[in-house]
Backbone as a printed PyTorch tensor [residue, N CA C, xyz], in Angstrom:
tensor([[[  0.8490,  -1.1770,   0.0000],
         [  0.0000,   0.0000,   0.0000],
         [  0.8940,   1.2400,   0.0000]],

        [[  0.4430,   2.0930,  -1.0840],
         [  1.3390,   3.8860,  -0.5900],
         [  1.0290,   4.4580,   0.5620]],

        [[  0.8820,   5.0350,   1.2010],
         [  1.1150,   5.4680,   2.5620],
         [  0.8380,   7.2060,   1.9550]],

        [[  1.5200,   7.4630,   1.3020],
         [  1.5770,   8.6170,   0.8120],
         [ -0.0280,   9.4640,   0.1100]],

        [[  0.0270,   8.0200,  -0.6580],
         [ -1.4210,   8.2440,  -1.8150],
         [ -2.6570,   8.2290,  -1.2150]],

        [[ -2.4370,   7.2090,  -0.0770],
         [ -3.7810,   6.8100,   0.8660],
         [ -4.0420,   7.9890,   2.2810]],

        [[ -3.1200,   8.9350,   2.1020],
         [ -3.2710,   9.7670,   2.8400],
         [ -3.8510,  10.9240,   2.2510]],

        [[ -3.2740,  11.1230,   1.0190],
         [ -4.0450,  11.9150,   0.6080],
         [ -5.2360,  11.9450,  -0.0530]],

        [[ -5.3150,  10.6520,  -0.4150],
         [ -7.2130,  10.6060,  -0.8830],
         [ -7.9020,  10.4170,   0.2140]],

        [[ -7.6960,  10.3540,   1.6180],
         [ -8.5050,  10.8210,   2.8820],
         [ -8.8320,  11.8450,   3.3940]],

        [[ -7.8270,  12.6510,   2.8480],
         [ -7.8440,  14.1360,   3.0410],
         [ -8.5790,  14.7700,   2.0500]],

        [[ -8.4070,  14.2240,   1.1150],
         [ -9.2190,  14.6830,  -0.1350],
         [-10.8540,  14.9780,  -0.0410]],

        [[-10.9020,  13.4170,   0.4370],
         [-12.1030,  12.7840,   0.4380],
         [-12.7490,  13.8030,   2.0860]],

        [[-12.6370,  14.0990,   2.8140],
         [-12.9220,  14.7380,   4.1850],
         [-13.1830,  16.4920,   3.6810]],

        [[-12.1770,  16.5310,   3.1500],
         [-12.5440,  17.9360,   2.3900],
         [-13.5060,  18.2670,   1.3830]],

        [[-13.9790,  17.0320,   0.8640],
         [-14.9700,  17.6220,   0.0490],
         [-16.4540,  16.7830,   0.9070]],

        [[-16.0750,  16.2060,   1.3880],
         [-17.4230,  15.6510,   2.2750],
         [-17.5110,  17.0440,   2.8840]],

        [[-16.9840,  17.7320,   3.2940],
         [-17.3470,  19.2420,   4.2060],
         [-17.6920,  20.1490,   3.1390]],

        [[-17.4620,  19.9840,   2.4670],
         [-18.0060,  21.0420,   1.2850],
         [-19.4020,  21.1550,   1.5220]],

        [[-20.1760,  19.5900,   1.2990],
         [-21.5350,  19.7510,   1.1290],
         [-22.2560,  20.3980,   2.4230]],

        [[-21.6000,  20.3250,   3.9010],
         [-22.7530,  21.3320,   4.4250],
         [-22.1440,  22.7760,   3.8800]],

        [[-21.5500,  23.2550,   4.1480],
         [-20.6560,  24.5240,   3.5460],
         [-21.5980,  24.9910,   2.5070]],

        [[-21.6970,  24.0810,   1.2380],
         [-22.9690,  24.7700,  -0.0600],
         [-23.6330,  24.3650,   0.3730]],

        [[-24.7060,  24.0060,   0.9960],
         [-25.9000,  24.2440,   1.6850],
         [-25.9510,  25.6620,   2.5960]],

        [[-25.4000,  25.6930,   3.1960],
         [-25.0030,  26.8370,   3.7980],
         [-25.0410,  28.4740,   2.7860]],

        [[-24.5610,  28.2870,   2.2510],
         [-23.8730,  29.0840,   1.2800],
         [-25.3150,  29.2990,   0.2030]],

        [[-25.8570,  28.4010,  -0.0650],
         [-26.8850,  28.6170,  -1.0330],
         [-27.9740,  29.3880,  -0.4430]],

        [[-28.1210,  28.5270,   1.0050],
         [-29.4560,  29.1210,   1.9110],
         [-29.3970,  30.1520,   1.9800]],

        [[-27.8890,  31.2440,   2.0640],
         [-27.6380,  31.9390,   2.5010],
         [-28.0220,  32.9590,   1.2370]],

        [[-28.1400,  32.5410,   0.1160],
         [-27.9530,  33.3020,  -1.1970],
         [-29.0810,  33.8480,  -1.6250]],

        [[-30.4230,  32.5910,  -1.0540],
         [-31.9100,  32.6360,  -1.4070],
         [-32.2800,  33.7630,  -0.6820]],

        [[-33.3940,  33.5190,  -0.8650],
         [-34.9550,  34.6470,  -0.3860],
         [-35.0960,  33.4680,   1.0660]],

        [[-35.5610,  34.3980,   2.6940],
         [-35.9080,  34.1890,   3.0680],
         [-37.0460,  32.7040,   3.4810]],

        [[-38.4230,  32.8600,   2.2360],
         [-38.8710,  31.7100,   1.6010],
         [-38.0510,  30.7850,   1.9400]],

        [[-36.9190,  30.5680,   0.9830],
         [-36.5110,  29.0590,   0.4870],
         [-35.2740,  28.9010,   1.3040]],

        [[-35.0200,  29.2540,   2.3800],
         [-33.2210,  28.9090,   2.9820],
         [-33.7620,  27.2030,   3.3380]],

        [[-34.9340,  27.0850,   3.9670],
         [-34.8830,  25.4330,   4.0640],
         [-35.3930,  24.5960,   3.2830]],

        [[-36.0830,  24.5870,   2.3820],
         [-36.0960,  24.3290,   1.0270],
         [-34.9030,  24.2400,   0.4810]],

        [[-33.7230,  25.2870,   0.0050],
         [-32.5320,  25.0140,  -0.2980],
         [-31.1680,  24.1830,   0.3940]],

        [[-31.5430,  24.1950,   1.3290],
         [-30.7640,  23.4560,   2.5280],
         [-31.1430,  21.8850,   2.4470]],

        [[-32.3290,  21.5780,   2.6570],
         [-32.6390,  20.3620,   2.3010],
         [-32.8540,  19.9360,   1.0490]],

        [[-33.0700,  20.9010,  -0.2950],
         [-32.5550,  20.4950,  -1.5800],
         [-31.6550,  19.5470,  -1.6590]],

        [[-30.5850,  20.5090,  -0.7750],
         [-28.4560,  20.1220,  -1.3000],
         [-28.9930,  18.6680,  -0.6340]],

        [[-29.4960,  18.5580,   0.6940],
         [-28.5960,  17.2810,   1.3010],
         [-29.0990,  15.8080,   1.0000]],

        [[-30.8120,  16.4440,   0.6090],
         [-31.4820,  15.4110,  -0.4620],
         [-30.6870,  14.7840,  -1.6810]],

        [[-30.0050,  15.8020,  -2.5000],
         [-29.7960,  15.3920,  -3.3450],
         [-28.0560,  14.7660,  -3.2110]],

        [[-27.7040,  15.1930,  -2.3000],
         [-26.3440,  14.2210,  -1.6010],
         [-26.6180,  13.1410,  -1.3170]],

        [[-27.5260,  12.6590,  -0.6680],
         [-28.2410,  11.1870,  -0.2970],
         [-28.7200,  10.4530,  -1.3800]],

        [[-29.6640,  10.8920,  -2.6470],
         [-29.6760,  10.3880,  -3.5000],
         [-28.6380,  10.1960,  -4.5540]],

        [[-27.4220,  11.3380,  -4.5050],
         [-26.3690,  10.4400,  -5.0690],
         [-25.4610,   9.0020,  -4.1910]],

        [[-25.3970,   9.6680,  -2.9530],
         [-24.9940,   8.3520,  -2.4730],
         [-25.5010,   6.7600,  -2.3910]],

        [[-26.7470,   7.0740,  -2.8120],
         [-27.5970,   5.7640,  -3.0150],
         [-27.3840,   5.0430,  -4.3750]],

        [[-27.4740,   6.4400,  -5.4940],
         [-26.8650,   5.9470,  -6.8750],
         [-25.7100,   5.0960,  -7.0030]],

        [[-25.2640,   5.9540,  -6.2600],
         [-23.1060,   5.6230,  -6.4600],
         [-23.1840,   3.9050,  -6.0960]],

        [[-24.0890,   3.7160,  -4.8510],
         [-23.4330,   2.4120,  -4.6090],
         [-24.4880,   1.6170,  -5.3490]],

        [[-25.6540,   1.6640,  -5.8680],
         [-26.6400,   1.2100,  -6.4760],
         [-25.8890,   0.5760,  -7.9720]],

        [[-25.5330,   1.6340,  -8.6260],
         [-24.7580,   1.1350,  -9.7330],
         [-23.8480,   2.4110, -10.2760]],

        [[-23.6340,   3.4430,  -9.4250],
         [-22.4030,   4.1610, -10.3810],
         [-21.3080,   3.5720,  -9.8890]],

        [[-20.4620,   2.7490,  -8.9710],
         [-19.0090,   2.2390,  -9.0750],
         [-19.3360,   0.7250, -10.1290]],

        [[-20.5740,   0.2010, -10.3980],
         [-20.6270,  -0.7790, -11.4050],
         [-20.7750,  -0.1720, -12.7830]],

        [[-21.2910,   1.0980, -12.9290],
         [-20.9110,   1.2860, -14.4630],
         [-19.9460,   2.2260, -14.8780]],

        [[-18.9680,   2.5420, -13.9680],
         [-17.5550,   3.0340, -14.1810],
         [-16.6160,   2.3850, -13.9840]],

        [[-16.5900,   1.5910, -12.8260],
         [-15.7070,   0.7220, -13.2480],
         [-15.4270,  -0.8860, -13.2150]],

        [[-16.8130,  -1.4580, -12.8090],
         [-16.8530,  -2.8610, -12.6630],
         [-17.2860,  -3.1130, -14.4690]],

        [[-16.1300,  -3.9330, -15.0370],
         [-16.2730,  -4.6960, -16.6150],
         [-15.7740,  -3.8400, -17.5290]],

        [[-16.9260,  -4.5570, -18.4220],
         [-17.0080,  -3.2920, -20.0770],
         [-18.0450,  -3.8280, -20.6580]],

        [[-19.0100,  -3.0380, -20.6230],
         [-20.8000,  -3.5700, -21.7890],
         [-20.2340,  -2.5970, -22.8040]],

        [[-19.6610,  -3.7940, -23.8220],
         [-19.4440,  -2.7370, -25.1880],
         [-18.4080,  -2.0700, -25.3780]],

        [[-18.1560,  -1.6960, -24.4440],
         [-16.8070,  -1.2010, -24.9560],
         [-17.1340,   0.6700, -24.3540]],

        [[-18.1970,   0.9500, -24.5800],
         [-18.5870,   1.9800, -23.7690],
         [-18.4690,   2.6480, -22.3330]],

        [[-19.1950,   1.7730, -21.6380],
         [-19.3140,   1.8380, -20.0350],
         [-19.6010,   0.3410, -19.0230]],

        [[-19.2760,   0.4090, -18.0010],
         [-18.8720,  -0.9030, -17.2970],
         [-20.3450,  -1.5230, -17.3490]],

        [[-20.4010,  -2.7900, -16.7170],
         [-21.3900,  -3.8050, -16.7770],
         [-22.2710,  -3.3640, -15.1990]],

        [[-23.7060,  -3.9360, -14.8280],
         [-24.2180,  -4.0320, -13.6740],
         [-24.0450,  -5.0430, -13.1970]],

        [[-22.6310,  -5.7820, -13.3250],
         [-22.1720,  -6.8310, -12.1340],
         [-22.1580,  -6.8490, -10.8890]],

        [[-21.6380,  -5.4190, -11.0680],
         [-21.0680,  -4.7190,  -9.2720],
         [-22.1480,  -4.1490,  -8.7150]],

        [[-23.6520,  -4.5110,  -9.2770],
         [-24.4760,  -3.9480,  -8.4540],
         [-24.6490,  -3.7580,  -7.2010]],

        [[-24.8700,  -2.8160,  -6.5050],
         [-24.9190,  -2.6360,  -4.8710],
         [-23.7370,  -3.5150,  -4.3250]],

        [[-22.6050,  -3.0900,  -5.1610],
         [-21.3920,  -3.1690,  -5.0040],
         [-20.9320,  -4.8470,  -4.6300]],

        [[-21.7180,  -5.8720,  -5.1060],
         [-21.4980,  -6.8480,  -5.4220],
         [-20.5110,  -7.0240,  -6.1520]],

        [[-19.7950,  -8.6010,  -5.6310],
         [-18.4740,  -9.1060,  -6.0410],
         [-16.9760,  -7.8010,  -6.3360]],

        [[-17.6690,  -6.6070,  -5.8900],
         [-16.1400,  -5.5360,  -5.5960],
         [-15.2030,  -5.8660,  -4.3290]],

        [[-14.2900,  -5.9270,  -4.4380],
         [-13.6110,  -6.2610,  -3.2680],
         [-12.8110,  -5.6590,  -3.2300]],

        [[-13.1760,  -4.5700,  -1.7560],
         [-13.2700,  -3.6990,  -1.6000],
         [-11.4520,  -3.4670,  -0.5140]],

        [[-11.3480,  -4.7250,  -0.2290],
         [ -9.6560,  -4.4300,   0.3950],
         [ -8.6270,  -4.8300,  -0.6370]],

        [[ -9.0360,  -4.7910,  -1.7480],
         [ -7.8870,  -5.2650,  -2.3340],
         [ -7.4090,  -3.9100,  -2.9210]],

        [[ -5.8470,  -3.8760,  -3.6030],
         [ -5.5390,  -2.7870,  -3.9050],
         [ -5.6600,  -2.2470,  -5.2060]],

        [[ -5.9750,  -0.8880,  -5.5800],
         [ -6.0720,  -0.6890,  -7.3620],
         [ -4.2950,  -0.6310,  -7.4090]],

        [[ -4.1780,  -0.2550,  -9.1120],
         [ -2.6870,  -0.5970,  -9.6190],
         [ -1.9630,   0.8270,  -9.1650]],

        [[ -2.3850,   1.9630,  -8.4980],
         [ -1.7440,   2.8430,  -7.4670],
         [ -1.2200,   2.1480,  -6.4300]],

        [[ -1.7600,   1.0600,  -6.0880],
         [ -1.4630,   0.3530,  -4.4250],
         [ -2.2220,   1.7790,  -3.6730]],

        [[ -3.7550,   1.8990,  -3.9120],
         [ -4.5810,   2.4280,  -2.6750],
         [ -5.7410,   1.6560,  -2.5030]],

        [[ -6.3020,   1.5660,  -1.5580],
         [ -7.6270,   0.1790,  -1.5300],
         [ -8.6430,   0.8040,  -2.4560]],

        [[ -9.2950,  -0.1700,  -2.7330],
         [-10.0730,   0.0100,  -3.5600],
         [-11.2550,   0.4600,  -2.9330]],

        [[-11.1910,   0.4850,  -1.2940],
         [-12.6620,   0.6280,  -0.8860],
         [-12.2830,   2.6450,  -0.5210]],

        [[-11.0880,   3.1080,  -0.4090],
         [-10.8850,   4.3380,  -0.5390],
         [-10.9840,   5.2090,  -1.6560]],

        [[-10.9070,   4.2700,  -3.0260],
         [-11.0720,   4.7030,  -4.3950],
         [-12.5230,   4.6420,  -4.4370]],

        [[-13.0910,   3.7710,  -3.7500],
         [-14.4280,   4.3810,  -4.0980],
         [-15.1820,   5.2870,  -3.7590]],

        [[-14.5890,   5.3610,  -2.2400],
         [-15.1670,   6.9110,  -1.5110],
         [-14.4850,   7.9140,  -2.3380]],

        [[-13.5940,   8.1010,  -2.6350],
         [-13.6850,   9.6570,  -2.8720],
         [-13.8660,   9.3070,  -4.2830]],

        [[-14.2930,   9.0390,  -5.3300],
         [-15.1870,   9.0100,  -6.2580],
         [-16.4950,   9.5480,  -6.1460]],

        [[-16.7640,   8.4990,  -5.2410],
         [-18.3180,   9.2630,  -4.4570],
         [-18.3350,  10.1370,  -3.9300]],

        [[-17.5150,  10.6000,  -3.2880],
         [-17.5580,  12.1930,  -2.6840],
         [-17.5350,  13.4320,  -4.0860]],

        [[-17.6100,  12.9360,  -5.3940],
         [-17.2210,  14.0640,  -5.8890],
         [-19.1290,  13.6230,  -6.8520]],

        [[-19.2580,  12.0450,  -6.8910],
         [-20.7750,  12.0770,  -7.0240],
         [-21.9250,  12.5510,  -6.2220]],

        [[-21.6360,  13.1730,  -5.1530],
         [-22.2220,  13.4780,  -4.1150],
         [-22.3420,  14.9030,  -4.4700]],

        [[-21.2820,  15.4830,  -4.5570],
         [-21.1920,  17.1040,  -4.4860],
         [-21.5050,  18.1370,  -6.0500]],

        [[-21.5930,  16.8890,  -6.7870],
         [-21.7370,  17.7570,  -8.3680],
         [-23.4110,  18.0850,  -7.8970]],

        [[-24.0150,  16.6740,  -8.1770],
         [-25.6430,  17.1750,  -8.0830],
         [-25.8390,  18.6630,  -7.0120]],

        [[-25.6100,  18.7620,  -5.7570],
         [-25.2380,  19.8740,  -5.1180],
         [-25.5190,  20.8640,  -5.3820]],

        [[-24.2170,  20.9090,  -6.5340],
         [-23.8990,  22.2000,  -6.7640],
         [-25.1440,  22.9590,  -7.6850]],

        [[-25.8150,  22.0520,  -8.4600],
         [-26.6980,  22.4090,  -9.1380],
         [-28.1470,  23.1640,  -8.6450]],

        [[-28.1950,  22.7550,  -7.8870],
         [-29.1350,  23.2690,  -6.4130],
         [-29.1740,  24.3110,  -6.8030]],

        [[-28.3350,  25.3160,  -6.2820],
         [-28.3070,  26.4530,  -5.8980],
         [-28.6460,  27.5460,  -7.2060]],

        [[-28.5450,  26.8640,  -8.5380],
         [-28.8800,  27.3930,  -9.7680],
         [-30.7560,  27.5480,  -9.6480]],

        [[-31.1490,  26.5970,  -9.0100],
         [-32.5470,  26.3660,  -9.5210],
         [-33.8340,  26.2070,  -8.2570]],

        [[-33.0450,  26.8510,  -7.2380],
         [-33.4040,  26.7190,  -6.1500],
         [-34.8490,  28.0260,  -6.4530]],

        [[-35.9760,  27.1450,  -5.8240],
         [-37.2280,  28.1940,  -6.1960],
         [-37.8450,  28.1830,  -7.4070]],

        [[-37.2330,  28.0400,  -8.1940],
         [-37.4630,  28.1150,  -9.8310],
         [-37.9500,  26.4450, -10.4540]],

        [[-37.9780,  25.4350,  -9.8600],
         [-38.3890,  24.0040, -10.1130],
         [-38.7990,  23.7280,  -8.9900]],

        [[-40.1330,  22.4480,  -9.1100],
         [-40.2890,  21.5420,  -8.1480],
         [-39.8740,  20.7450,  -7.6710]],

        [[-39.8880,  20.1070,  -6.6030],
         [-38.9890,  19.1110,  -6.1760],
         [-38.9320,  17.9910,  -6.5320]],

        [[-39.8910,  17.6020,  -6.8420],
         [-40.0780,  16.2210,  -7.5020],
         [-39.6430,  16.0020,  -8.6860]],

        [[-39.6540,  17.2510,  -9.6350],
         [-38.7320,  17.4160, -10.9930],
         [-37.0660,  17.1340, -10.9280]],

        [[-36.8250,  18.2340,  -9.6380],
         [-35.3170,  18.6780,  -9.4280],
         [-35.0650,  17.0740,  -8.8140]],

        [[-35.8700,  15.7690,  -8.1500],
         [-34.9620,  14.5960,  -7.7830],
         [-34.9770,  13.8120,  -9.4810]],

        [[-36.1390,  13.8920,  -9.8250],
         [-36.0620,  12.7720, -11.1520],
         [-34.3220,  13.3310, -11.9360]],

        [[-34.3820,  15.0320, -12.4900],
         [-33.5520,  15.3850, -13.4500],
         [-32.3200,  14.7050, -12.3360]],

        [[-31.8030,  15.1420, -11.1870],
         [-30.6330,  14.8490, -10.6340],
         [-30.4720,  13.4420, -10.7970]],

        [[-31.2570,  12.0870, -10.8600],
         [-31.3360,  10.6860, -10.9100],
         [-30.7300,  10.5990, -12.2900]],

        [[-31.6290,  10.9570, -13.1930],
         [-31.4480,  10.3620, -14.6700],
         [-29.7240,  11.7280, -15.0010]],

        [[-29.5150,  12.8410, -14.6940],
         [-28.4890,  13.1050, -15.3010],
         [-27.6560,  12.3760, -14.1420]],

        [[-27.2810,  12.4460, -13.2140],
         [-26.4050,  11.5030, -12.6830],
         [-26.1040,  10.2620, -13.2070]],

        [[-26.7470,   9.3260, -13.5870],
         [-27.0510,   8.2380, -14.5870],
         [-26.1660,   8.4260, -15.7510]],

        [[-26.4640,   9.4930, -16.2850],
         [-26.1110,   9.6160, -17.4230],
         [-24.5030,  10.1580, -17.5300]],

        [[-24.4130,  11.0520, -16.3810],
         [-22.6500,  11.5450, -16.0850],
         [-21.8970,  10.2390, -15.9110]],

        [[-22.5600,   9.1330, -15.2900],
         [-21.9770,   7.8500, -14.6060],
         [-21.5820,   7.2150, -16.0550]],

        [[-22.2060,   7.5140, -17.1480],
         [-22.2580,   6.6230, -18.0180],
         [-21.2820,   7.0320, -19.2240]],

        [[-21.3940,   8.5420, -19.4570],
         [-20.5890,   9.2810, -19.9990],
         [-18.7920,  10.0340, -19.6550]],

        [[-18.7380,   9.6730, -18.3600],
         [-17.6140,   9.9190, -18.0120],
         [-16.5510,   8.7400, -17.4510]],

        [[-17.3300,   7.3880, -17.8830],
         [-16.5920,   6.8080, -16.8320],
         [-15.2230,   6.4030, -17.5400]],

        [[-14.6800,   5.3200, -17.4220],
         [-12.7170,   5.2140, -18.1460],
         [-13.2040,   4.4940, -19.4670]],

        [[-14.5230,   3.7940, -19.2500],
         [-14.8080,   3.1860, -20.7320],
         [-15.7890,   4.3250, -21.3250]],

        [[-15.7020,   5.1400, -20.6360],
         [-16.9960,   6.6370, -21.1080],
         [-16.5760,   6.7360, -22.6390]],

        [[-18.2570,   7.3340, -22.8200],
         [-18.8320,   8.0400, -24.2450],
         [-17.9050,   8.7970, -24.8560]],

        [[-17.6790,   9.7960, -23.5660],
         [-17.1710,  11.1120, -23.8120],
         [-15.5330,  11.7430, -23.6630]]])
């Protein structure tokens, strides 16, 4: 194991996990009176529903396989057959590569919040964050579209 590498994707990973109350914070702070808790619970809603994604199937269609040649397979569903102490070819665990992956699936949807806060319903603003998350998972991953 690096010692070096695994220190710093903890640090990494801690720093941007604090981000998300921070833009919550920061957004509430930006709105109208109205919406500071509305926007506050926007962000952390939609942090929870990426974290549900991520392990649902975004570490299986970024990086568990290859369907096609495109984007990974739903093998690793709900993180099935990942094994999660072994090391990637950095020598950092693989169960640390997946957190801070997820910490950065966590904090994009987020950020979007604060664009549309008031201006959409909520039930709109979880579907669009589901299906484009989906779709970032699918388009960016190492076998990505894009």
């Amino acid at each position: 194991m690096n010692a070096a590498n695994t220190v710093f994707l903890i640090f990494s990973s801690v720093l941007v996990l604090f981000m998300t109350p921070g833009l919550a914070f920061f957004y509430g702070g930006l709105g109208s009176k109205k919406n500071v808790v509305n926007t506050m619970t926007s962000v952390y809603i939609m942090c929870g529903l990426a974290v549900l994604l991520w392990i649902l199937v975004g570490y299986s269609l970024s990086f568990v396989g290859d369907a096609g040649g495109f984007f990974g397979s739903l093998n690793g569903f709900l993180l099935h057959g990942v094994k999660l102490t072994a090391l990637t070819s950095t020598r950092i665990p693989t169960s640390l590569y997946l957190l801070f992956q997820m910490m950065f699936a966590v904090i994009t949807p987020a950020l979007f919040v604060g664009a549309v806060v008031g201006r959409m319903r909520f039930r709109f603003l979880l579907a669009f964050t589901a299906l484009w998350s989906i779709f970032i998972l699918l388009s960016f991953s190492p076998h990505g579209l894009g």
